[in-house]
C-alpha positions, 0 to 999 in steps of 0.5 A: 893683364897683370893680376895682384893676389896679398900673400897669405900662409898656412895658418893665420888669425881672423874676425868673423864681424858678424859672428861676433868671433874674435882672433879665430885660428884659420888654416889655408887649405888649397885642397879644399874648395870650400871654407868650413867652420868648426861648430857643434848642436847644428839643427833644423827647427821652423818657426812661423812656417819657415825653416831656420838653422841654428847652431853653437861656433866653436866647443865649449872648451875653445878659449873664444867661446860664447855660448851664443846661439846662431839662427839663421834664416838663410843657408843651403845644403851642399855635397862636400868631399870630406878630408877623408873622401866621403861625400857628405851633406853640409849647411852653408852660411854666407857670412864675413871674415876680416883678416889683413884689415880687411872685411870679404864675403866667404861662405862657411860650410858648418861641420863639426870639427872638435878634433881638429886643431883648427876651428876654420879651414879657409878654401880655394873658394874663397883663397883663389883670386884673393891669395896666394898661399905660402906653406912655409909662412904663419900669421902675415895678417896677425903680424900686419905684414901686407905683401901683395904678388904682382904677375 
């Protein structure tokens, strides 16, 4: 059975469509198992009965910044190990990201990371049997360089 993964580095650059995000910085991160976004005033509020989840992508600071409040009707809860090992509880959103041309689902767990160089952390859910990932690599789909592994 041969299986062909497109090669993709450390840090790269992608659209989030439905977001309406543009040229967002993202970082592989094979030690991640989930996809983690960057966003700020993450709340639960319910309206008609139900619950909704809102929030802000990206600071105010971030050059792509829209000021664009997210409303969505539906995400989940989710225990994540943080970089620092602590279990924490996040919001997850299924969403899309296009990078290399092309549009994939990927579900985003929302956190705030204003600290942090990059706004998204791409993780080995979403990675795993699309990528391969080469660390000493930038940019491939920014630079429309396409290389697919065969093995």
């Amino acid at each position: 059975m041969t299986l062909s993964r497109t090669l993709i580095g450390r840090e790269d650059v992608a659209d989030f469509p439905l977001l309406k995000l543009e040229g967002i910085e993202v970082k592989s991160d094979t030690g991640a198992f989930t996809s983690s976004f960057h966003c700020h005033n993450i709340k639960l509020t319910e309206e008609d009965g139900k619950e909704k989840l809102s929030c802000h992508f990206l600071d105010p600071q971030h050059d792509k910044y829209h000021d664009k409040e997210f409303v969505f009707d539906r995400f989940s809860l989710k225990k994540v190990k943080s970089s620092n090992g602590q279990l924490e509880e996040r919001f997850s959103i299924l969403t899309e990201i296009r990078i290399f041309n092309q549009i994939f689902p990927i579900e985003l767990t929302l956190t705030e990371r204003g600290s942090m160089k990059f706004p998204v952390l791409l993780g080995r859910k979403f990675l795993s049997k699309r990528f391969v990932v080469d660390s000493s690599l930038r940019n491939l789909s920014l630079k429309g360089k396409i290389k697919t592994i065969t093995f």
